[in-house]
KOLMARMAR-938583 format. One line per field, with one value per residue: residue number from 1; chain; x, y, z of N, C-alpha, C, O, CB in turn. Coordinates in steps of 0.05 Angstrom, whole numbers. Atoms other than C-alpha are relative to their C-alpha. Glycine has a CB too. Layout:
drenpa: (NUM/...)
tormar: (A/...)
nx: (X/...)
ny: (Y/...)
nz: (Z/...)
cax: (X/...)
cay: (Y/...)
caz: (Z/...)
cx: (X/...)
cy: (Y/...)
cz: (Z/...)
ox: (X/...)
oy: (Y/...)
oz: (Z/...)
cbx: (X/...)
cby: (Y/...)
cbz: (Z/...)
END
This chain:
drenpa: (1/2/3/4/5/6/7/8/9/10/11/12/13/14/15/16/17/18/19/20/21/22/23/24/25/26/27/28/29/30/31/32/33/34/35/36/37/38/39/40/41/42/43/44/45/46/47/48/49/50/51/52/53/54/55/56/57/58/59/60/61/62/63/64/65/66/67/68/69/70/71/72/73/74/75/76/77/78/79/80/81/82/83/84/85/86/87/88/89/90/91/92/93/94/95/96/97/98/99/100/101/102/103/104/105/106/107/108/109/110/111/112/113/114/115/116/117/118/119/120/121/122/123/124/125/126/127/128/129/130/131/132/133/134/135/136/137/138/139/140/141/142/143/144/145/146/147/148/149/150/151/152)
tormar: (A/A/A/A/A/A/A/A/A/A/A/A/A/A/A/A/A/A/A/A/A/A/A/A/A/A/A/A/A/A/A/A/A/A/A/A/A/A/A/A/A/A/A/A/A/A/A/A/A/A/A/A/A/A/A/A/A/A/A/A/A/A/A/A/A/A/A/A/A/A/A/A/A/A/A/A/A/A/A/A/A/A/A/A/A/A/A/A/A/A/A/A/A/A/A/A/A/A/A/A/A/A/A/A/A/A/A/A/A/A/A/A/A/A/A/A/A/A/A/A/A/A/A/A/A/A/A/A/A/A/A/A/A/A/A/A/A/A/A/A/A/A/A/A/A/A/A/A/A/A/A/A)
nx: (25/2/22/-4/25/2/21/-6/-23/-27/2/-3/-18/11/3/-16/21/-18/17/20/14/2/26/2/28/3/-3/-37/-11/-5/-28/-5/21/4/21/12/18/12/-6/9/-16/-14/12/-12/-23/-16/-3/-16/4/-15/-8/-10/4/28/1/35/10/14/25/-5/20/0/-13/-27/-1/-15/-5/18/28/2/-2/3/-35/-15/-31/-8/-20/-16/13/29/5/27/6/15/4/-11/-23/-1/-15/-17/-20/-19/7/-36/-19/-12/-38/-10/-30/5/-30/-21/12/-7/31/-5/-2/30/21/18/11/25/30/11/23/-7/-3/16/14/-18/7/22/-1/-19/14/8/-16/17/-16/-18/16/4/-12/19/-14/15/24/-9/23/-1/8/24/-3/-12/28/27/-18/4/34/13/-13/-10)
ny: (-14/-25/-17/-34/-13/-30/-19/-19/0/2/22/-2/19/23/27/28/17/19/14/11/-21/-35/-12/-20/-7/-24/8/9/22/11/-2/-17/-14/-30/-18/-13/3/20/30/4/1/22/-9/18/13/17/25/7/31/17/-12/-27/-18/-8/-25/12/-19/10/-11/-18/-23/-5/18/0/1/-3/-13/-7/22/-3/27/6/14/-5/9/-14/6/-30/-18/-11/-19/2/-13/5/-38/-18/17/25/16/7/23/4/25/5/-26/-11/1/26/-5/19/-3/7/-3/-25/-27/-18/12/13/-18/-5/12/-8/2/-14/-10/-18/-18/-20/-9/-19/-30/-5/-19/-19/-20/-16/-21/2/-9/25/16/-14/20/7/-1/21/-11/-13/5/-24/-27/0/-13/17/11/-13/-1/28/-1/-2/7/-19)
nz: (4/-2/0/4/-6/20/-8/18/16/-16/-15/-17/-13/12/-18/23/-8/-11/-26/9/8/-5/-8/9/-11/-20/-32/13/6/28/13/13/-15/17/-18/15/-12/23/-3/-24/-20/25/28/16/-3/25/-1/20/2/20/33/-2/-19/-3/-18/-18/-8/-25/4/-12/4/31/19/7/36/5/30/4/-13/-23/5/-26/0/19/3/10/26/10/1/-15/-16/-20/-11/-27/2/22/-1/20/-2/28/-6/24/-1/12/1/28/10/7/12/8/21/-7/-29/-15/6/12/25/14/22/-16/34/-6/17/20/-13/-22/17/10/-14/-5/23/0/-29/4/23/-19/-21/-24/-31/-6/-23/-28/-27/-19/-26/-22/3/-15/0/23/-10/4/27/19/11/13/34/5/11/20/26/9)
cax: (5943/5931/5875/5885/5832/5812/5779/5765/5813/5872/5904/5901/5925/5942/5934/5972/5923/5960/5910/5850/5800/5795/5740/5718/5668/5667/5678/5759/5764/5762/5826/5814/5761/5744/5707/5653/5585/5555/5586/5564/5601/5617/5604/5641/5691/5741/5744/5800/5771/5796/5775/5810/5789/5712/5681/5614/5574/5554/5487/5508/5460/5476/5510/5570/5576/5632/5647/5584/5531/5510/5532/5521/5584/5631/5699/5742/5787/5849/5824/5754/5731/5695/5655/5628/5603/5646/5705/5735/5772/5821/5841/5898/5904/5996/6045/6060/6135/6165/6239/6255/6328/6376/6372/6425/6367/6416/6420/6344/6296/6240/6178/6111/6038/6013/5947/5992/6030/5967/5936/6010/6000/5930/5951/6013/5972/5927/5975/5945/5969/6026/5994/5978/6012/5955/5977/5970/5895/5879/5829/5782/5760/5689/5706/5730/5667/5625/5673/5669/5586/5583/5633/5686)
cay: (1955/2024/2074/2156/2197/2267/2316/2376/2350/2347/2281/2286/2219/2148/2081/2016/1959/1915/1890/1836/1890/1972/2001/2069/2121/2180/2142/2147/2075/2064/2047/2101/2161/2221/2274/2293/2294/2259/2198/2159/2131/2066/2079/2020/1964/1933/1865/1820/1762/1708/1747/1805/1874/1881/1946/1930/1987/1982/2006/2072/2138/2165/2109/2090/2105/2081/2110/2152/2090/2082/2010/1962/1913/1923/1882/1935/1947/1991/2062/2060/2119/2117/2162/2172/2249/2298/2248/2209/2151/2125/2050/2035/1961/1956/2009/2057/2042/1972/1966/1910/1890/1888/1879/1937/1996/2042/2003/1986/2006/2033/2011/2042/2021/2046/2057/2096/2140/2168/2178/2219/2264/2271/2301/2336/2374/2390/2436/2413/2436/2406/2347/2375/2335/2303/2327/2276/2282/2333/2341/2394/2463/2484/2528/2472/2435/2490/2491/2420/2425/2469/2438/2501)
caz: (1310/1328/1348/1337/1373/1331/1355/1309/1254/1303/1332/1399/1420/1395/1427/1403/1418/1462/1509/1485/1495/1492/1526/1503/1539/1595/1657/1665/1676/1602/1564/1523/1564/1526/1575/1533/1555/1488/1508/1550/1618/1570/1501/1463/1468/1411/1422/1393/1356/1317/1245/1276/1323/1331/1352/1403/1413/1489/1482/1490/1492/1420/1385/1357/1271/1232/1163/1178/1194/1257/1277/1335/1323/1269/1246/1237/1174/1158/1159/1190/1218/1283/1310/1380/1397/1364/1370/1313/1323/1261/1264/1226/1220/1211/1236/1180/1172/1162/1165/1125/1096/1148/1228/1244/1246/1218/1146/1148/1089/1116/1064/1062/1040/981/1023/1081/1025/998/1064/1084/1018/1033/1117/1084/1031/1087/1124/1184/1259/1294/1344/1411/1471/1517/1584/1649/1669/1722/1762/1722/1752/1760/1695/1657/1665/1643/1579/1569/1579/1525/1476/1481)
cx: (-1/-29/14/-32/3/-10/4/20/25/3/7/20/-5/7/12/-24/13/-3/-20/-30/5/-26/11/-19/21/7/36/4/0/30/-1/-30/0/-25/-12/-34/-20/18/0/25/21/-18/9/27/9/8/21/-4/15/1/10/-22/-30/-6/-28/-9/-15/-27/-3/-28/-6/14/29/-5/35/0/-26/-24/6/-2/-12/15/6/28/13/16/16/-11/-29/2/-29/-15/-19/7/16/28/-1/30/9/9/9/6/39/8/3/22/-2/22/4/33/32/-10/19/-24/17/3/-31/-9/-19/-19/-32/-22/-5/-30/13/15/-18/-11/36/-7/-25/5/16/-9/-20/7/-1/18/17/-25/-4/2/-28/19/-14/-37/5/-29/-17/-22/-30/-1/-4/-26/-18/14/2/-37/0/22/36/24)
cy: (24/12/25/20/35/14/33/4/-11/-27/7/-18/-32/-20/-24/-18/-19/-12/-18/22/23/2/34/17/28/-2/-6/-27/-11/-1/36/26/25/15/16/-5/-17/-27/-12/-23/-35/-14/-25/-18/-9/-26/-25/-28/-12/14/36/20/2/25/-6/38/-2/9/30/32/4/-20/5/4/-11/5/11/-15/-15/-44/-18/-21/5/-10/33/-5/29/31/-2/17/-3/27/6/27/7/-9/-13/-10/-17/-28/-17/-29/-16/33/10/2/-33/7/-29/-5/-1/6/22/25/21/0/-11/21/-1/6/14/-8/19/18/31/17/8/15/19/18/9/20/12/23/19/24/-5/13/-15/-16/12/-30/-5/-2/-27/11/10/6/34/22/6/14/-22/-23/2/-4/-30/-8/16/-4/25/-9)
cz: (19/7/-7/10/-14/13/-20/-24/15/16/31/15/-14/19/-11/24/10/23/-21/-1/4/1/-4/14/21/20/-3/4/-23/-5/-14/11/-13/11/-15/5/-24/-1/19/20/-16/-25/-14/6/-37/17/-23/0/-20/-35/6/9/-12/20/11/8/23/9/20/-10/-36/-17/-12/-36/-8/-30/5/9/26/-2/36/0/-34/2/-13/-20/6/-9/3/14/21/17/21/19/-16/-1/-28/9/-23/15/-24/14/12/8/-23/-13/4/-5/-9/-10/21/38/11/-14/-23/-40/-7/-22/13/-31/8/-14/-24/14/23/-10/-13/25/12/-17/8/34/-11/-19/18/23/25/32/3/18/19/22/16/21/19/11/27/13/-6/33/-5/-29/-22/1/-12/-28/-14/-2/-26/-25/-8/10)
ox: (11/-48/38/-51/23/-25/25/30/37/-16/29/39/-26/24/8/-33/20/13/-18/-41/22/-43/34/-40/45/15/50/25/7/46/15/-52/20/-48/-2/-38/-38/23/11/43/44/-37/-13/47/-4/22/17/3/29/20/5/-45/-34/5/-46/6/-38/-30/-14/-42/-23/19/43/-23/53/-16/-41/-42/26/-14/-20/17/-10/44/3/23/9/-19/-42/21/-53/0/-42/28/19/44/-21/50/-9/21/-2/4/42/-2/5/28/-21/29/-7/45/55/-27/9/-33/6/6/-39/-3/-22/-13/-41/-21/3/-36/3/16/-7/-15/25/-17/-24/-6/8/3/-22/-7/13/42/19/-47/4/-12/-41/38/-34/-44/24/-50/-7/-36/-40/-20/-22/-33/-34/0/6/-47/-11/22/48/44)
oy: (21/0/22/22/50/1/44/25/-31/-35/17/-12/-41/-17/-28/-11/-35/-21/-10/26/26/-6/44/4/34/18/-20/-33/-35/13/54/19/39/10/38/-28/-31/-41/-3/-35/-42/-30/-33/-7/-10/-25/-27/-45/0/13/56/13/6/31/-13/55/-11/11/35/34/-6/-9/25/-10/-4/-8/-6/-3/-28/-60/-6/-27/8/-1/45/-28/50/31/12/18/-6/40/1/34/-6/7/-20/3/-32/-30/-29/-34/-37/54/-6/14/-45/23/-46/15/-6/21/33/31/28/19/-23/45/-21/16/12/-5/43/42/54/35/23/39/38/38/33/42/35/44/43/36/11/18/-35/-5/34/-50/16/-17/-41/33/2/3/56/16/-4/7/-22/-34/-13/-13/-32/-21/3/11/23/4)
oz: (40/-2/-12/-5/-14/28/-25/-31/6/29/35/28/-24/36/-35/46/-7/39/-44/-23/22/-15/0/18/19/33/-18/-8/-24/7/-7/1/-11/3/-20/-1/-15/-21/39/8/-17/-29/-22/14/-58/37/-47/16/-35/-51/-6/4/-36/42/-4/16/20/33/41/-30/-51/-39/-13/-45/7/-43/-6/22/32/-16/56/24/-53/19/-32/-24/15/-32/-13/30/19/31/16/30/-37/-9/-39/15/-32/36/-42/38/24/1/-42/-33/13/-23/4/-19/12/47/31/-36/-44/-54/-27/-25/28/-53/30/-39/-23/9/24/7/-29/23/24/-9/6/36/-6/-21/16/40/38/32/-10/23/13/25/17/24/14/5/41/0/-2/53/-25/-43/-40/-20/-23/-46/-38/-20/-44/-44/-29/7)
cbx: (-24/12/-17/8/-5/-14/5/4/4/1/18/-19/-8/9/-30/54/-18/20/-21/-2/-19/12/-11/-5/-24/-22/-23/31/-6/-14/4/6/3/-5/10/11/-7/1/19/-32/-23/13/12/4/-8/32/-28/27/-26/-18/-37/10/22/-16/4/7/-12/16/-22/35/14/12/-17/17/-7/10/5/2/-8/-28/39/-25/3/0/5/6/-17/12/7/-15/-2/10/0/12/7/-2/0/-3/-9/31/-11/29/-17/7/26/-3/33/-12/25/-26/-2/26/1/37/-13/22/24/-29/-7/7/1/0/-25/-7/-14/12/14/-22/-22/26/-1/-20/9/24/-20/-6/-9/-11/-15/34/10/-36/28/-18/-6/25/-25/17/-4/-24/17/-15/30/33/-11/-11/39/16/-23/-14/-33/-9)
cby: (-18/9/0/6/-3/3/5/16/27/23/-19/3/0/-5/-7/-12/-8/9/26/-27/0/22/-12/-4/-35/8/-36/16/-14/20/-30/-13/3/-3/17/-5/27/16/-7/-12/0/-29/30/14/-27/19/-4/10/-8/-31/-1/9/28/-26/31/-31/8/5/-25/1/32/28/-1/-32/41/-15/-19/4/-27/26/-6/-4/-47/26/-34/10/-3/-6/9/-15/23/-19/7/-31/20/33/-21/8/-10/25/-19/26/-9/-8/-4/19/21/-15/11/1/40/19/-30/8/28/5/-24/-4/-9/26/-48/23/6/-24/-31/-10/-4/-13/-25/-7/-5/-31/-10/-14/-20/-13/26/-36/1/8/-21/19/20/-25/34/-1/-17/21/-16/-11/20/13/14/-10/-4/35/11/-16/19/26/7/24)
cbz: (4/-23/26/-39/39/-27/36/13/-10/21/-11/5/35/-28/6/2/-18/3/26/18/7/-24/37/-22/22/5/12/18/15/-23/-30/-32/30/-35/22/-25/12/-34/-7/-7/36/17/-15/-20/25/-14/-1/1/-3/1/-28/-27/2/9/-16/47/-16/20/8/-8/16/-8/-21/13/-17/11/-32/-20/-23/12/-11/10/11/-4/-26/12/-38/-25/-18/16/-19/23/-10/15/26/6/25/-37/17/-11/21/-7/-36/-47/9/-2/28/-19/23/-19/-20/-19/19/-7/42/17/1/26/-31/28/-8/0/21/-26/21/21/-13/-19/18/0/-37/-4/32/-9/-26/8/1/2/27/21/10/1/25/-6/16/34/-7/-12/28/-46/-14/25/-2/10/8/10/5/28/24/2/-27/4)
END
């Protein structure tokens, strides 16, 4: 299981879920911290229960939505979109490749979802940017705050 954080269309960065929880929010001790002033210092956890990854909304300032409606826990599913400030967070449920057919890599078939081949034609039709590398974090400049206060 997977996260992908968006911002403006663009993936910024993705997360393989490989802890029992992900914490989400402002304060960098989150797994996943996105310095944005509409979110608050801890905005949301994913919790991994028995019917599979739950998203808790930690009773954060503006709320957590997923597909649009504003939630306060949610089991996630294959392609939910989360959103928390001008962030969206994609969680894809299965890697998007599967090699299947033989254990030397170089003879595997590599097999794809029907769900994860529409959603490739659907980003490849889009033209979209390349990814943009998330550098190590740094510590930010009085500039870079003001640019971060107002969203730029």
């Amino acid at each position: 299981m997977r996260l992908v954080l968006r911002f403006d269309g663009q993936d910024v960065q993705e997360f393989v879920l490989d802890k029992q929880d992900i914490t989400i929010g402002r304060a960098s001790s989150n797994d996943i911290s996105i310095d944005n002033l509409a979110i608050s210092g801890h905005h949301a956890t994913v919790y991994a229960t028995a019917s599979g990854p739950e998203l808790v909304d930690m009773n954060s300032t503006n709320g957590t939505f997923v597909n649009e409606k504003k939630v306060n826990r949610h089991h996630l599913k294959d392609g939910d979109i989360i959103n928390i400030g001008k962030h969206q967070i994609v969680f894809f449920k299965e890697s998007p490749f599967v090699t299947a057919g033989s254990d030397n890599q170089s003879e595997a078939t590599v097999m794809m979802s029907a769900d994860f081949q529409q959603q490739l034609q659907q980003e490849l039709s889009k033209k979209k940017q390349p990814v943009r590398t998330v550098q190590p974090k740094r510590k930010k400049s009085f500039w870079d705050k003001i640019k971060s206060l107002f969203g730029i």
